[in-house]
C-alpha positions in Angstrom: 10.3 12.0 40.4 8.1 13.9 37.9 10.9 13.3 34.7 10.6 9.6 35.8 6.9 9.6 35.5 6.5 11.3 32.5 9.4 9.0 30.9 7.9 5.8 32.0 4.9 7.1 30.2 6.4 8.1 27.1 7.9 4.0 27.3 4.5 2.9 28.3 3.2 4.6 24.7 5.5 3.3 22.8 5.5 -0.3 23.8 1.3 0.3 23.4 1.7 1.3 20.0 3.1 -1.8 18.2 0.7 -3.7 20.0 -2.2 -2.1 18.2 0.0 -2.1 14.8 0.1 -6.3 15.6 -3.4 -6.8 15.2 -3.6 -4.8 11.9 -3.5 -7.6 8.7 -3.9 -7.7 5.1 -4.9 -10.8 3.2 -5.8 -11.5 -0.2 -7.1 -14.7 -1.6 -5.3 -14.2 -5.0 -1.8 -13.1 -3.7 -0.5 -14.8 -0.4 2.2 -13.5 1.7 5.6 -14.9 0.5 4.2 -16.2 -2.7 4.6 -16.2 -6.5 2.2 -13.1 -8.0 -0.3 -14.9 -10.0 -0.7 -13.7 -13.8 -3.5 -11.8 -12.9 -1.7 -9.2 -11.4 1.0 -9.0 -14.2 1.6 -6.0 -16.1 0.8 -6.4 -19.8 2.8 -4.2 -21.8 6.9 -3.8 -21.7 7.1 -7.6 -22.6 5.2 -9.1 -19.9 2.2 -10.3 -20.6 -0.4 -10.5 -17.7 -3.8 -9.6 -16.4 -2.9 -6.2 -15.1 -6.2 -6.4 -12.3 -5.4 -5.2 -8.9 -5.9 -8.2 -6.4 -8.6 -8.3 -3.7 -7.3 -6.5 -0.3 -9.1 -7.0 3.2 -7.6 -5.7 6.1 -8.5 -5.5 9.8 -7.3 -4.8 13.3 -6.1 -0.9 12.7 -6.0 1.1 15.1 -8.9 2.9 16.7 -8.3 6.4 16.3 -7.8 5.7 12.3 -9.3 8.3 10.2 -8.3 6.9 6.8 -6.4 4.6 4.9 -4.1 4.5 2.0 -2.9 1.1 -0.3 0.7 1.2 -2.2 2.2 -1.1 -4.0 6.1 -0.8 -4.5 8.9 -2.8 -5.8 11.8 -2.1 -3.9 14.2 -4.4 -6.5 13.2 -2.0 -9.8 16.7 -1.5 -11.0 16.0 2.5 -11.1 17.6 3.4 -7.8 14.2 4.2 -6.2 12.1 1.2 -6.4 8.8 0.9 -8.5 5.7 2.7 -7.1 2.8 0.2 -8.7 0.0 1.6 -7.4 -1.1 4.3 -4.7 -4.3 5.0 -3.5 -5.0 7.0 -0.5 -8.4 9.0 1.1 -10.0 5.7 2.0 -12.3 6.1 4.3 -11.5 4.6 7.8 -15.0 2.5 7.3 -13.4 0.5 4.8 -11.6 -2.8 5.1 -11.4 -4.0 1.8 -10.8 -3.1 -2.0 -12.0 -5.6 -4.6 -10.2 -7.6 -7.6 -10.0 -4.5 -9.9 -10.1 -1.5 -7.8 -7.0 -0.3 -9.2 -8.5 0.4 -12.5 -7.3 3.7 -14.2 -11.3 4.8 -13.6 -11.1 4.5 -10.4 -14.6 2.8 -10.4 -14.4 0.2 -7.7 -13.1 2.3 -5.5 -15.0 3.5 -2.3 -16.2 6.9 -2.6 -13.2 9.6 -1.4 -10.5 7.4 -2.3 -8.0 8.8 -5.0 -5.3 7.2 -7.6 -1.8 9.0 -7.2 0.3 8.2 -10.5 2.3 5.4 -10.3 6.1 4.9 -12.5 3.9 3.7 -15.1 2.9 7.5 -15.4 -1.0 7.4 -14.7 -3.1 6.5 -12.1 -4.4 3.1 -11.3 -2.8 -0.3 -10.6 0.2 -1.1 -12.7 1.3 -4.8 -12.1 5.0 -6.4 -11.8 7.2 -6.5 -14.8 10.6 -7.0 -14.0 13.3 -7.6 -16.4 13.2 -10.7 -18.2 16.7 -12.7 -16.6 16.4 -10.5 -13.3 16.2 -12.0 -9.9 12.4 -12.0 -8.3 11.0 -9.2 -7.4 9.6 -8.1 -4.1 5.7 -7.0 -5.0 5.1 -5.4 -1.4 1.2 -4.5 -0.9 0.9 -1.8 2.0 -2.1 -0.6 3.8 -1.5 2.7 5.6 -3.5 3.6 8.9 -3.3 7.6 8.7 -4.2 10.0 11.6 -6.3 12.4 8.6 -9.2 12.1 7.2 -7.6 13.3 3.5 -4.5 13.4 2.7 -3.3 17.4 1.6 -2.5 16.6 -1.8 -2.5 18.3 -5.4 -4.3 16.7 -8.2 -2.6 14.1 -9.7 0.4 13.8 -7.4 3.9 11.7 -7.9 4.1 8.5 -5.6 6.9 9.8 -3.8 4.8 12.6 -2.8 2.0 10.4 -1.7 4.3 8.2 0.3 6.3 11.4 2.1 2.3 12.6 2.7 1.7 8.5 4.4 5.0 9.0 6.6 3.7 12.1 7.7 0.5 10.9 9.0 0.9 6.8 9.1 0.1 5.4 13.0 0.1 2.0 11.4 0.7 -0.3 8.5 0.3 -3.9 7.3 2.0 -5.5 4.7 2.2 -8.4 2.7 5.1 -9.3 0.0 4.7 -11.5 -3.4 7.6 -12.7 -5.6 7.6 -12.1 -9.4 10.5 -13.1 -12.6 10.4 -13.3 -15.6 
């Protein structure tokens, strides 16, 4: 009797969870889910010519036990074998629902106070927009806001994406997403 209490628990839990992970969203008004990246947010350098300015984010609904956040940007279609981390940005504190049309500088700037740039596969911190090769197939541009379970995440300085992102899997209780399209 107990095991079947404590198991329909565990099932209760679990089907609790992706409800609070429905109610978490990211918009922007410059890229819209399933959409063609505007030129804004393209690279400029490596033969593309864009704006290179990180889009406006706003997110809501994460869950209430969030302690901070974290924003990637990855190309899982980079012919590399590993995708195309385009920007990371984690230690966000969990007061903030929103990063503004140039966050991603390389300064670091805009961004609220706490929050760190992990290098991206450009090699440097701050936002890197698509570039795929000219005659490829579009991209996916997949913008990800990470609900984490710490406060800061236990980094070096200036650490790889991949180590970022094995640090948000770690500690992610939710995420939102939103993917954009982008050839050349």
């Amino acid at each position: 009797m107990r095991m079947n209490a404590i198991m329909i628990g565990a099932a209760m839990l679990l089907v609790a969870q992706p409800a609070l992970a429905a109610d978490f969203t990211l918009t922007s008004p410059e890229v819209a889910n399933g959409s063609q990246l505007p030129a804004q947010q393209v690279f400029n350098g490596f033969g593309c010519t864009g704006g290179n300015v990180s889009p406006t984010l706003t997110w809501s609904g994460a869950p209430a036990d969030t302690k901070s956040f974290a924003v990637t940007v990855y190309d899982p279609d980079a012919p590399t074998g590993s995708g195309w981390w385009h920007w990371v940005v984690y230690d966000i504190p969990a007061d903030v629902g929103q990063l503004p049309a140039g966050a991603g500088a390389a300064d670091g700037k805009q961004l609220p106070v706490g929050a760190k740039q992990g290098r991206t596969d450009f090699g440097a911190p701050g936002y890197g927009g698509a570039c795929p090769p000219a005659g490829d197939p579009a991209h996916r541009y997949v913008f990800t806001v990470h609900a984490l379970k710490v406060q800061k995440l236990d980094l070096p300085a200036d650490p790889s994406a991949a180590l970022v992102g094995f640090m948000l899997h770690a500690t992610e209780i939710a995420r939102t997403s939103l993917t954009a399209y982008y050839a050349r």
